[in-house]
N, C-alpha and C positions, 0 to 999 in steps of 0.2 A: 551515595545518592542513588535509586531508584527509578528504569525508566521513568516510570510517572511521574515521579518526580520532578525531573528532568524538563517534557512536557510541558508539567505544569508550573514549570516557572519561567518558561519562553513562551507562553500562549501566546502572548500579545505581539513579540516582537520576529515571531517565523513568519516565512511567506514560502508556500508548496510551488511549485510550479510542474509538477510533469504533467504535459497537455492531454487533455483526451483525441482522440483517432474519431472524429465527427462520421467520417466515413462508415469505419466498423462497425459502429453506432447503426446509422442508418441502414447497413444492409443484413443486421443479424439482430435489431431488439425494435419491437413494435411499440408506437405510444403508450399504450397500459400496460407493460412488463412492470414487472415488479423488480426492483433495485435496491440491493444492498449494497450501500460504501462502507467498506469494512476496514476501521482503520480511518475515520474519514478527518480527525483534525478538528480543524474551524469550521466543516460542511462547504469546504470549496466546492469540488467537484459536484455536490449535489444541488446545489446553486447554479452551475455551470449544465447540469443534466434537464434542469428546469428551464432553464431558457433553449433548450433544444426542443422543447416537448417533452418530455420527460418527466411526468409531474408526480409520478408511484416508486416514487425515492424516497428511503431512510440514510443516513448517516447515522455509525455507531464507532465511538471512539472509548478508550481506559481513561482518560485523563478528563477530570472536569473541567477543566480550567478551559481545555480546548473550545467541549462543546459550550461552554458560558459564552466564551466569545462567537461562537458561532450564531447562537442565540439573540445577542444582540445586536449582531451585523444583519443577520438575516433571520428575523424572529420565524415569519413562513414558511421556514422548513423543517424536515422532519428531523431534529439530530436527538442523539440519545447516551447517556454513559453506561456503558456494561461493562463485565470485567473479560474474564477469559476467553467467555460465550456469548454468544448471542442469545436472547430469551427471544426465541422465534421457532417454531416447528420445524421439522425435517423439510426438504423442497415448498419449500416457501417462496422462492427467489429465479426467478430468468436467469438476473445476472445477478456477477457478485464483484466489485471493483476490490482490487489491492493492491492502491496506490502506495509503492515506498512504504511500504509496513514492513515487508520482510528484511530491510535494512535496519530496521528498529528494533529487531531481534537478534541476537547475537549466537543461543540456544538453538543446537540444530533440533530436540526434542521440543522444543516448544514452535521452534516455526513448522516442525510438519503437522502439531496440533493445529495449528491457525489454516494450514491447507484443509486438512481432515474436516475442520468446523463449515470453512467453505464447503467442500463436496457435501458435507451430511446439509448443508442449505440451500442449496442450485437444486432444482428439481431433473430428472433424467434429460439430458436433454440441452438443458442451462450452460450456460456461459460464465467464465472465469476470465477477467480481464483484470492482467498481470502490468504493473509497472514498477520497474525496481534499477538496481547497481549492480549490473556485472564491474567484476576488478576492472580498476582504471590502468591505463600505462601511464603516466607522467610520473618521473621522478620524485616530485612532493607525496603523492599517492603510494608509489613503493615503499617510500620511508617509512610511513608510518605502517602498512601492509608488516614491513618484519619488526617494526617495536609492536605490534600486536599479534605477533606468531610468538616472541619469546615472552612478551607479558600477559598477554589476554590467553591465549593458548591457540589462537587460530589465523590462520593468513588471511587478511581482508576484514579481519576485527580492528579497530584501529579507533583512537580517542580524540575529538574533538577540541578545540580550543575550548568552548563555553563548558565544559562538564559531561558532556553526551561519550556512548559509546556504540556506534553503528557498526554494522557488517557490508561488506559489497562480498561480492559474489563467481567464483567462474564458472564456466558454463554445463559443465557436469552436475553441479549442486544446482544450478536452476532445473535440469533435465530431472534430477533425481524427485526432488519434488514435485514437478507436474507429471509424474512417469503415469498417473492416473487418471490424466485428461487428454482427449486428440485435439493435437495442436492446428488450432486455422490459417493463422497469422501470428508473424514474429517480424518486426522491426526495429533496429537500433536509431535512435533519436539523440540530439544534442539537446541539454537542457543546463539550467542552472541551480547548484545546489540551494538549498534553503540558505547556507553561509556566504553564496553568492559566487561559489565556483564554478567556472566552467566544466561538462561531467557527460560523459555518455549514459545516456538509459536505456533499457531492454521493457520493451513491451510486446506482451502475446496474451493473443486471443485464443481461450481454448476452448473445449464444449465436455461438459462433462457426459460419461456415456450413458 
């Protein structure tokens, strides 16, 4: 099976939860910035972005399934299916949200595409707001970390009860990939998986140069 696949055949029954930073929000993007959620799901976040003020938001997600349900939870917002890319011009975008996507990738060549496609969208200047899976420590977490070092090929690739195959992350590979943004803010947060586990998150704020 196929990320998207995958996707789209839990549209209905996932719930995202990594919170947005209300604050960062406030003190680095103006009411009419331009907002891409990249990676956006069911248009949480961009529902979540509108009730802040925030009303020059898209959501753009691979899966149709997602944006169907987006659609008719919240017909009002701007959500969209693209594949790799975004059909959107060079700095287009203030900011660029990527919530938990890069745990949705497993391909270290395909997640620095998905950074790259960010940068080539952020205008000089723009903002990258990063939320994701550094490696977890609990023992459930390790286990599955080395059955997915000897079967997936990588440590922190690891297979899901429902069919999914996510990555989490340590902290050299997150550096590695933002090594092209100055970083503003970085905080580790508690949050709950979509499966409903308890999980640290890493979120950072970066500004593209």
């Amino acid at each position: 099976m196929g990320a998207a696949d995958y996707w789209d055949r839990l549209a209905d029954e996932k719930t995202f939860t990594h919170p947005l930073n209300a604050g960062w929000l406030r003190a680095e993007v103006r009411p009419q910035d331009r907002i891409l959620d990249f990676g956006c799901g069911y248009g949480r976040l961009v529902g979540e972005l509108a009730a802040l003020g925030y009303l020059n938001a898209v959501g753009v997600d691979r899966s149709a399934a997602m944006i169907g349900r987006g659609r008719r939870e919240r017909p009002e917002l701007d959500l969209r299916v693209v594949e790799n890319t975004a059909p959107f011009a060079d700095a287009t975008f203030d900011l660029v949200l990527l919530f938990a996507v890069l745990t949705c990738i497993v391909d270290d060549g395909e997640q620095e595409a998905v950074i790259a496609e960010t940068a080539r969208l952020l205008r000089a200047g723009g903002l990258l707001y990063l939320s994701d899976m550094p490696l977890q420590p609990d023992a459930r977490n390790r286990v599955r970390y080395d059955a997915g070092a000897a079967g997936l090929g990588a440590y922190g690739v690891f297979e899901t009860g429902d069919g999914g195959v996510l990555r989490h992350h340590p902290p050299e590979r997150f550096a590695a990939l933002l090594a092209g943004f100055d970083i503003l803010e970085r905080q580790t947060i508690a949050v709950t998986t979509m499966n409903g586990n308890p999980a640290a998150a890493l979120q950072v704020l970066a500004r593209r140069p």
